[in-house]
N, CA, C and O atoms as a GROMACS GRO file, in nm:
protein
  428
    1UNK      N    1  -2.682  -2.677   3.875
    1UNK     CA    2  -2.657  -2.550   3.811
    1UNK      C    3  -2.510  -2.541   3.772
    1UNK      O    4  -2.417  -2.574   3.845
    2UNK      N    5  -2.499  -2.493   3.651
    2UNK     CA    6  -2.341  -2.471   3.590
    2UNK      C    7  -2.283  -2.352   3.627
    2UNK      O    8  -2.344  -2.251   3.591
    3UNK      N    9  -2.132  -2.330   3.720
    3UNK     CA   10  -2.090  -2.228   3.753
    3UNK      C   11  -2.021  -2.260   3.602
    3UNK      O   12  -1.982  -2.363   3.546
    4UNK      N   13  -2.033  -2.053   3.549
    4UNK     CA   14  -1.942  -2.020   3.440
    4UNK      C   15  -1.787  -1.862   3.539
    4UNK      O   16  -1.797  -1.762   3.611
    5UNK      N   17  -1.682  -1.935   3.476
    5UNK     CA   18  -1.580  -1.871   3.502
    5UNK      C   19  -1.528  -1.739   3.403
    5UNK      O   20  -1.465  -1.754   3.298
    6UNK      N   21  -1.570  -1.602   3.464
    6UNK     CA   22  -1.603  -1.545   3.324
    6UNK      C   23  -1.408  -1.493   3.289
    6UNK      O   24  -1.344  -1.395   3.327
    7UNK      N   25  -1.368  -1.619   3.197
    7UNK     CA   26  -1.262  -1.588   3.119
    7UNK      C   27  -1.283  -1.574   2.993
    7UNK      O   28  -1.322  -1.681   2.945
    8UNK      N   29  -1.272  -1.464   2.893
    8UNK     CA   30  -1.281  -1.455   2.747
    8UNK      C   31  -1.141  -1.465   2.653
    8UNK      O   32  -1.044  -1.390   2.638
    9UNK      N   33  -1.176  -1.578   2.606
    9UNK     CA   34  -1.080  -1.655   2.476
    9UNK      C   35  -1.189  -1.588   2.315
    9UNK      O   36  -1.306  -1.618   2.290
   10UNK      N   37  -1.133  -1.530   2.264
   10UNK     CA   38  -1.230  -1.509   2.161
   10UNK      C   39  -1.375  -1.492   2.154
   10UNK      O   40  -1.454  -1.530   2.068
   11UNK      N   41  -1.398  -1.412   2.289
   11UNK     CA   42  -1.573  -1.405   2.296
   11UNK      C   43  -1.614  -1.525   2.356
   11UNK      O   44  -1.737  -1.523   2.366
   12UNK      N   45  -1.564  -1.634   2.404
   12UNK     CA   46  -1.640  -1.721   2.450
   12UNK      C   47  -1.617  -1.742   2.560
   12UNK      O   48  -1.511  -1.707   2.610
   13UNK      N   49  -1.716  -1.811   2.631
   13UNK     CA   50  -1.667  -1.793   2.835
   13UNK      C   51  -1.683  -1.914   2.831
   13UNK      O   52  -1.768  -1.975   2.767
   14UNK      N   53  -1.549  -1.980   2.940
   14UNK     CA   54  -1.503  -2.058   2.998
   14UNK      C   55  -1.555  -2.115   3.095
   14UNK      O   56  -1.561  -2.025   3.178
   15UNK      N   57  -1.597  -2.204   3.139
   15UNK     CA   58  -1.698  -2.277   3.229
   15UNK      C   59  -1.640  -2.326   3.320
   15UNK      O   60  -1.540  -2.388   3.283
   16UNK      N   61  -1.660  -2.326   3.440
   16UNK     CA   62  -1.581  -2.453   3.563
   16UNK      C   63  -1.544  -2.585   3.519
   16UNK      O   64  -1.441  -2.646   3.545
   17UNK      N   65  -1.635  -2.619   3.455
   17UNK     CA   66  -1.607  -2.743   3.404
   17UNK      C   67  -1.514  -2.782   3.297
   17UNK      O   68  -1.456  -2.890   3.288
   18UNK      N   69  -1.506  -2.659   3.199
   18UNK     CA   70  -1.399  -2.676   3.107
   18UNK      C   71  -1.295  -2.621   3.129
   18UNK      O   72  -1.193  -2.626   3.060
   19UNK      N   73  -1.321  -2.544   3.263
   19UNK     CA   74  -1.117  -2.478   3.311
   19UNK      C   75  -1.073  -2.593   3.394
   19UNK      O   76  -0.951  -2.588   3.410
   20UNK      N   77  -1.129  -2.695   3.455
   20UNK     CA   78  -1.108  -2.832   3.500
   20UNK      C   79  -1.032  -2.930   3.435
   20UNK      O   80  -0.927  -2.984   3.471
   21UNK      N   81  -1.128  -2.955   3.288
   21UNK     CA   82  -1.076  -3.063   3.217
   21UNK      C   83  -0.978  -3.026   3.164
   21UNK      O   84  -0.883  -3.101   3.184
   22UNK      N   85  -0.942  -2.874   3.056
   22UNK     CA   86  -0.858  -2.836   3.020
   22UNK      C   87  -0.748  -2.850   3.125
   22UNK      O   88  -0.662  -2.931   3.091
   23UNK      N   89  -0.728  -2.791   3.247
   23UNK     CA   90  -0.609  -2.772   3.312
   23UNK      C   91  -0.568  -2.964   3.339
   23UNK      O   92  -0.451  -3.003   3.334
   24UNK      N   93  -0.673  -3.048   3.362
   24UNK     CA   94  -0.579  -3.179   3.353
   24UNK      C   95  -0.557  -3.234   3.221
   24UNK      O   96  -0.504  -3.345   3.220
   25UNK      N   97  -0.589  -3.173   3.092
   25UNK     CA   98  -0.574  -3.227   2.994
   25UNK      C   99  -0.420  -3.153   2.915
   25UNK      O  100  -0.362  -3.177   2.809
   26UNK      N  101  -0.398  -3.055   3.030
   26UNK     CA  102  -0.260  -2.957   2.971
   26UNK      C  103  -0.326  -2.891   2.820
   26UNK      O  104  -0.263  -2.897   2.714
   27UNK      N  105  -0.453  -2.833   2.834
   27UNK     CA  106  -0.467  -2.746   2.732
   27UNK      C  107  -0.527  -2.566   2.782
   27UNK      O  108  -0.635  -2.515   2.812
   28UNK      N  109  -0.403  -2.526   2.768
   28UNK     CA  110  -0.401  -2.389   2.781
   28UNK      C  111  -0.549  -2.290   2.687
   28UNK      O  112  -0.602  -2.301   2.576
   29UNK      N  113  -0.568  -2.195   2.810
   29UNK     CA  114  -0.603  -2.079   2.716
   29UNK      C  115  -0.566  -2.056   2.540
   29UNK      O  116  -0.651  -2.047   2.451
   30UNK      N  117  -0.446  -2.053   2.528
   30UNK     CA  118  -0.374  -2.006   2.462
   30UNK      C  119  -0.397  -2.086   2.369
   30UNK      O  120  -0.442  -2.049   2.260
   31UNK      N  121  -0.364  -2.228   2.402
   31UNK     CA  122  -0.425  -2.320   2.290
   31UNK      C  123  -0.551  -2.346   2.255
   31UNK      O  124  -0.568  -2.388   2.140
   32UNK      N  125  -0.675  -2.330   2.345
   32UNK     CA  126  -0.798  -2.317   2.320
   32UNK      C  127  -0.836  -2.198   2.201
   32UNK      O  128  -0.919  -2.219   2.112
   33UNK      N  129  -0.779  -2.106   2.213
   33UNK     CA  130  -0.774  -1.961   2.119
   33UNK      C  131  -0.734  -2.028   1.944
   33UNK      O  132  -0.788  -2.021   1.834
   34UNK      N  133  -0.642  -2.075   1.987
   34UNK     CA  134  -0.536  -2.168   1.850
   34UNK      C  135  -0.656  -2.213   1.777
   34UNK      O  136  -0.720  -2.168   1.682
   35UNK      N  137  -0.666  -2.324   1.861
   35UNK     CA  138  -0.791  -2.427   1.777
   35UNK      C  139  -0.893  -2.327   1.735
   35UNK      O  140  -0.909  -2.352   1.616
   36UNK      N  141  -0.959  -2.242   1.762
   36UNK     CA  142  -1.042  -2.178   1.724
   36UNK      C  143  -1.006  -2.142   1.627
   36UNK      O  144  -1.050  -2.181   1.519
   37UNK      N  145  -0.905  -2.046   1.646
   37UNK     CA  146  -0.826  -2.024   1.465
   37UNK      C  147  -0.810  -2.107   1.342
   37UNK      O  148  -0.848  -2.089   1.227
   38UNK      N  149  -0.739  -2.208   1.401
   38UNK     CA  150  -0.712  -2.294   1.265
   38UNK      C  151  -0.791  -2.382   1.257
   38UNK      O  152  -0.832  -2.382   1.141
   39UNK      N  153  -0.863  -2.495   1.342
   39UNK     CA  154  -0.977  -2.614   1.375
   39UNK      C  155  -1.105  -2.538   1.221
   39UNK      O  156  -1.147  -2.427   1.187
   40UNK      N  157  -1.119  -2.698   1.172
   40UNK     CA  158  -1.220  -2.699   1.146
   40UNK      C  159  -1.388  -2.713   1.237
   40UNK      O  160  -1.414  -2.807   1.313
   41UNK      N  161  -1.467  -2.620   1.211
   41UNK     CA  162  -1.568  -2.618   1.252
   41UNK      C  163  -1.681  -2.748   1.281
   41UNK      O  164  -1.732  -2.769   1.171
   42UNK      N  165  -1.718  -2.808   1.345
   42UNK     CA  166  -1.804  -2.910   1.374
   42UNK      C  167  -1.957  -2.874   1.448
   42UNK      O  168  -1.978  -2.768   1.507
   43UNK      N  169  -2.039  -2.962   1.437
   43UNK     CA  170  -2.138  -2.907   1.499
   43UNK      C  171  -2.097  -2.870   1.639
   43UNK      O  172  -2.157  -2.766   1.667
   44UNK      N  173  -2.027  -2.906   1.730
   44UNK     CA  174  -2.040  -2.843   1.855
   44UNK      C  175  -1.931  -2.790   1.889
   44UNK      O  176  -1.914  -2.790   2.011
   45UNK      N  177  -1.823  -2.728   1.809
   45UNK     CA  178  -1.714  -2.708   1.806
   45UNK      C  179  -1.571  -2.678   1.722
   45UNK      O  180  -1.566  -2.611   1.619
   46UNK      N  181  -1.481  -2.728   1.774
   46UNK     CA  182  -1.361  -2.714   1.703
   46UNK      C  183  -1.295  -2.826   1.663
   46UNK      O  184  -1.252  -2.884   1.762
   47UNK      N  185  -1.266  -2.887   1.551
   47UNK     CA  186  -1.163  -3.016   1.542
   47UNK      C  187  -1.010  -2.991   1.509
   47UNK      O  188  -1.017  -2.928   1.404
   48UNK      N  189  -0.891  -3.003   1.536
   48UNK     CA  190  -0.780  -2.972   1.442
   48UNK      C  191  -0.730  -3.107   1.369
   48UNK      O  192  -0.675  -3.212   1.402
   49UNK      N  193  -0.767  -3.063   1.284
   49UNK     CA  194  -0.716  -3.220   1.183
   49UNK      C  195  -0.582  -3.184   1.096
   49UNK      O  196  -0.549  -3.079   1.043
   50UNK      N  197  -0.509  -3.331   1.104
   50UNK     CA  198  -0.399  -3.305   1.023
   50UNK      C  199  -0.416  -3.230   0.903
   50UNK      O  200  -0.302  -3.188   0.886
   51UNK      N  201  -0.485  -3.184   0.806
   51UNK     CA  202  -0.473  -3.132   0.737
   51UNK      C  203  -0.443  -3.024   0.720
   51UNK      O  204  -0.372  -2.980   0.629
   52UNK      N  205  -0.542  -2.914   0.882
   52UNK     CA  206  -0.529  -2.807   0.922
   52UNK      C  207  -0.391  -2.789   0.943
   52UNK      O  208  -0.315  -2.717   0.879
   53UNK      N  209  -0.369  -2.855   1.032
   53UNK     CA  210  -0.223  -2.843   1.053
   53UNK      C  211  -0.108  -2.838   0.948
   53UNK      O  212   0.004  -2.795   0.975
   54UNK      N  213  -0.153  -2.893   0.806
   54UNK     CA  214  -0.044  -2.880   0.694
   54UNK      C  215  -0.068  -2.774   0.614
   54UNK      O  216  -0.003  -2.758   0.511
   55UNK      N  217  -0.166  -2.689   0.653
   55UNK     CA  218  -0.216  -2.599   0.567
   55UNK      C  219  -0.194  -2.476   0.662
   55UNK      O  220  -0.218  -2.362   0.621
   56UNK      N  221  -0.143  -2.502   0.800
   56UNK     CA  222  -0.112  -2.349   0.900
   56UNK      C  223   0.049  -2.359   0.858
   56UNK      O  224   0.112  -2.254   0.864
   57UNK      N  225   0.095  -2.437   0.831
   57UNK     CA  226   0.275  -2.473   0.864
   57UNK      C  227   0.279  -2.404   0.731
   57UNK      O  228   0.336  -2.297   0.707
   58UNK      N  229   0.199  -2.493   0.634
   58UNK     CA  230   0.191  -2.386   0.448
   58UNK      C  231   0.237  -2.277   0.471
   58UNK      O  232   0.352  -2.233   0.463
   59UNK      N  233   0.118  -2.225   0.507
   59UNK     CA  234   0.078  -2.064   0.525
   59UNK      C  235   0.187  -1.993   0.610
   59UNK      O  236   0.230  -1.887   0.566
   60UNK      N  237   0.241  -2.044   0.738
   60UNK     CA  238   0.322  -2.028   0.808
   60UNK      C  239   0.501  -1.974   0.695
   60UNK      O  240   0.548  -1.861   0.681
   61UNK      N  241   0.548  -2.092   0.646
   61UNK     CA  242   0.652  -2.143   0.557
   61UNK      C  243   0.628  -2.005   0.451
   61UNK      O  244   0.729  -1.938   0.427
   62UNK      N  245   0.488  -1.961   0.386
   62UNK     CA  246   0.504  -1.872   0.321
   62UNK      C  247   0.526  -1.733   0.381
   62UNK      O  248   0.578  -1.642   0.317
   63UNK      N  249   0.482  -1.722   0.514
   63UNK     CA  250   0.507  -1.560   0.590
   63UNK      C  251   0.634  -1.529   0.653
   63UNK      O  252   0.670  -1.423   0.702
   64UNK      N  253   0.698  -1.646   0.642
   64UNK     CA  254   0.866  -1.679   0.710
   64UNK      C  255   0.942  -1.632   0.538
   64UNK      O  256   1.019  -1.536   0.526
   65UNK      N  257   0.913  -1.691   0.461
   65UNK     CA  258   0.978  -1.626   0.354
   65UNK      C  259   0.927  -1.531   0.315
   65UNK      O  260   0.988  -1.527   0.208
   66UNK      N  261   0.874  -1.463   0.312
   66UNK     CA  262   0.834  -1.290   0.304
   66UNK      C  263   0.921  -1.246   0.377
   66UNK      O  264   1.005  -1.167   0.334
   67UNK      N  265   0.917  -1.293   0.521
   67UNK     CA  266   0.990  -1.210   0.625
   67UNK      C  267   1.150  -1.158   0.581
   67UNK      O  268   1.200  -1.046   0.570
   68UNK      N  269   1.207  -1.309   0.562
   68UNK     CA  270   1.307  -1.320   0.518
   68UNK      C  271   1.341  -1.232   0.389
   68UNK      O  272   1.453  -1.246   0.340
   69UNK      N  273   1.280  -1.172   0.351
   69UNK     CA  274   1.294  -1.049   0.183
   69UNK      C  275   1.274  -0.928   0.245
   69UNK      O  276   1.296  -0.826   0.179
   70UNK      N  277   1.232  -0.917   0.376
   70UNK     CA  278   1.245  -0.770   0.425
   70UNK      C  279   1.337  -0.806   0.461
   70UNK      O  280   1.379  -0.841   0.350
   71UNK      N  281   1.426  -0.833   0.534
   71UNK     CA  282   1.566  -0.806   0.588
   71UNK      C  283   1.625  -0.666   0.522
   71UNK      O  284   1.620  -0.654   0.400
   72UNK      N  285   1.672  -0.578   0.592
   72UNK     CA  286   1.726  -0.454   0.538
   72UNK      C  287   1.631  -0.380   0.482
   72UNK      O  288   1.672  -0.283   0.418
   73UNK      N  289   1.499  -0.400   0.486
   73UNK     CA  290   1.456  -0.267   0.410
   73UNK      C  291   1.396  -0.210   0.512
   73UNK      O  292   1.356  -0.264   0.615
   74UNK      N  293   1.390  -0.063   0.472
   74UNK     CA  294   1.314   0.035   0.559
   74UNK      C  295   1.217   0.161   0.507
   74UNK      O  296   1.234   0.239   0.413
   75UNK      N  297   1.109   0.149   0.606
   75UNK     CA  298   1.003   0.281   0.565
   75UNK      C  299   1.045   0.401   0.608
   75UNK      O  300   1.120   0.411   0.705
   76UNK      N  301   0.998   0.514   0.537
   76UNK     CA  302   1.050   0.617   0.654
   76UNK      C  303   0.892   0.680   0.673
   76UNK      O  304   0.800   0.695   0.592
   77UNK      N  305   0.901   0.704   0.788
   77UNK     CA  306   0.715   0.730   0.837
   77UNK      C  307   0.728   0.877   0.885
   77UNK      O  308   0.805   0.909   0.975
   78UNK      N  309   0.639   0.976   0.812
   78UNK     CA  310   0.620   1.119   0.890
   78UNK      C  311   0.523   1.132   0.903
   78UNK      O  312   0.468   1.130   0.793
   79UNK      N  313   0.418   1.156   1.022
   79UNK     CA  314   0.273   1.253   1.012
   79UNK      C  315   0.186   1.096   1.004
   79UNK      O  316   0.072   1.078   0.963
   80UNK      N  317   0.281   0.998   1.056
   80UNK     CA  318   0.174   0.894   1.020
   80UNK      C  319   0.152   0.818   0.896
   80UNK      O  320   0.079   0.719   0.894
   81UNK      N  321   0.226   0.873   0.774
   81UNK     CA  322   0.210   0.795   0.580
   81UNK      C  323   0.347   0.790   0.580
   81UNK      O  324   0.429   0.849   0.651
   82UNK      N  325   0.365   0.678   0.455
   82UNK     CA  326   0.490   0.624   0.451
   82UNK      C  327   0.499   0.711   0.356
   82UNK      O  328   0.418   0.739   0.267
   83UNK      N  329   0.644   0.771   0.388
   83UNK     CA  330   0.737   0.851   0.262
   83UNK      C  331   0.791   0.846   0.204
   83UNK      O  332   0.798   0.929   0.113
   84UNK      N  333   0.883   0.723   0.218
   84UNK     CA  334   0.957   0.674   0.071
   84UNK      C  335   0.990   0.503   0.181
   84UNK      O  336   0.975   0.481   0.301
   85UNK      N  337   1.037   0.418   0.069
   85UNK     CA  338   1.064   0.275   0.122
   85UNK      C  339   1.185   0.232   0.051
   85UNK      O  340   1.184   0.230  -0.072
   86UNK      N  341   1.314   0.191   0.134
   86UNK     CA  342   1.385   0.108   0.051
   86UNK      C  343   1.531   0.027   0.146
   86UNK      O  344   1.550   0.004   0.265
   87UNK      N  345   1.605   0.005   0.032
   87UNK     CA  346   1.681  -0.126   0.081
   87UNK      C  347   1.830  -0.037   0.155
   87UNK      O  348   1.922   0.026   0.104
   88UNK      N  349   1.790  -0.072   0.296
   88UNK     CA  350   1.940   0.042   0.372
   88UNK      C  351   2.063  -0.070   0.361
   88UNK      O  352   2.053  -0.192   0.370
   89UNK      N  353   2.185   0.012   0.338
   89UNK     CA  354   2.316  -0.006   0.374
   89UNK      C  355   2.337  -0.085   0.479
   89UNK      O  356   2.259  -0.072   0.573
   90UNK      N  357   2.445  -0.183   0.491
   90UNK     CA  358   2.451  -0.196   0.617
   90UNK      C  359   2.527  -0.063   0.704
   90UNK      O  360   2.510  -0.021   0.818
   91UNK      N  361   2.589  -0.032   0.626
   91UNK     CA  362   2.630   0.134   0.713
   91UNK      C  363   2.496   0.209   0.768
   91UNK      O  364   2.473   0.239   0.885
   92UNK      N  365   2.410   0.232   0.651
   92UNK     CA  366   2.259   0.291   0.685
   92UNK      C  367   2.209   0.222   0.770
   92UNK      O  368   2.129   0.300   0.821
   93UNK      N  369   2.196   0.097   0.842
   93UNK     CA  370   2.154   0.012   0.972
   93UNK      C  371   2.206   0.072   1.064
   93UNK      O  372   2.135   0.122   1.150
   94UNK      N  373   2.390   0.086   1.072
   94UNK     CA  374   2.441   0.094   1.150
   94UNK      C  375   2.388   0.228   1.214
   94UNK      O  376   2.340   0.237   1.327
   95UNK      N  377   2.402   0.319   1.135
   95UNK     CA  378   2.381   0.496   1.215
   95UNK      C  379   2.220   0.437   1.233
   95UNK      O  380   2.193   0.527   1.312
   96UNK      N  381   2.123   0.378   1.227
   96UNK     CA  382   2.015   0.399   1.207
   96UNK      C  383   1.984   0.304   1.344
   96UNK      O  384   1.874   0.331   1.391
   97UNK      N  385   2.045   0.217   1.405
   97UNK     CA  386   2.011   0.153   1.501
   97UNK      C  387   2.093   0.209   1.624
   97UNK      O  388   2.048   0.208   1.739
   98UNK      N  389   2.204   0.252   1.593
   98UNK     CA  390   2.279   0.353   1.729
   98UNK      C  391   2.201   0.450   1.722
   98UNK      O  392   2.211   0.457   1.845
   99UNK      N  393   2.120   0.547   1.693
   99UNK     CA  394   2.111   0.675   1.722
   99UNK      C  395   1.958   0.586   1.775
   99UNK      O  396   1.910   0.616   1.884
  100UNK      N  397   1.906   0.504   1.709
  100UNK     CA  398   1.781   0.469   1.814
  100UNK      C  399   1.818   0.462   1.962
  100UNK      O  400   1.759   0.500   2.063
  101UNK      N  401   1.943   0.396   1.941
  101UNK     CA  402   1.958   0.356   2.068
  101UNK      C  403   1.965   0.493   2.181
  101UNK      O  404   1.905   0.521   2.285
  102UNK      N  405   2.071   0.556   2.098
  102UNK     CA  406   2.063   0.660   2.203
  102UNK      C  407   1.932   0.746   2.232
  102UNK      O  408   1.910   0.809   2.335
  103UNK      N  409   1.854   0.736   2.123
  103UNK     CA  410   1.708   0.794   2.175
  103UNK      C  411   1.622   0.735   2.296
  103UNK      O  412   1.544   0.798   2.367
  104UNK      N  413   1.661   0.581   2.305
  104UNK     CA  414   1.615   0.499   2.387
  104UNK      C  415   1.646   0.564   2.553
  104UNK      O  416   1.570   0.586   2.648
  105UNK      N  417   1.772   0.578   2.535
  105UNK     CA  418   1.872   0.609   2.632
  105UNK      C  419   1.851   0.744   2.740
  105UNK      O  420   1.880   0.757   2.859
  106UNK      N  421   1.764   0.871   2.607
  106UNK     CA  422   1.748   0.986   2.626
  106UNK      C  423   1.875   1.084   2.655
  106UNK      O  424   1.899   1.166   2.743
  107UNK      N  425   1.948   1.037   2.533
  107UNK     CA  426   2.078   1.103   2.504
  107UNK      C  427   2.030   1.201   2.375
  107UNK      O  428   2.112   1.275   2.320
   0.00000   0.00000   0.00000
């Protein structure tokens, strides 16, 4: 009889036997989750093939440069909807990240 270890990675439960092999194979939870994400699908599973992998780093390379074009801009949020959006000062950072702070502070 198969003891199952009820850990959930994406809906799927983890078995004695595969929290075994995984832990001597040094493959984490965390990376089990991964492969699910990016791995191509197989009949009994997950594969990660180099390709996957040049096509997450892609995709990756393009959300790093997005990121990089927000730098300095800001939403201003009331009631929950954005109210206006745009590119702050670095002066406008400055008052805008001290007075967080002191909100942090409960000043």
């Amino acid at each position: 009889m198969m003891r199952e270890v009820e850990v959930n990675i994406t809906g799927l439960v983890l078995t004695h036997h595969a929290s075994v092999r995984m832990a001597q194979r040094s493959v984490s939870l965390q990376d089990a989750e991964l492969i699910t994400l990016i791995g191509t699908e197989v009949s009994d599973g997950y594969l990660v093939r180099a390709h996957d992998c040049q096509r997450i780093e892609m995709k990756l390379k393009q959300l790093l440069d997005r990121v990089r074009k927000l730098q300095g801009k800001r939403l201003v949020i009331a009631k929950g909807q954005i109210v206006t959006a745009y590119q702050a000062s670095r002066r406008k950072q400055r008052r805008l990240l001290r007075n967080a702070q002191k909100s942090d502070l409960g000043e």
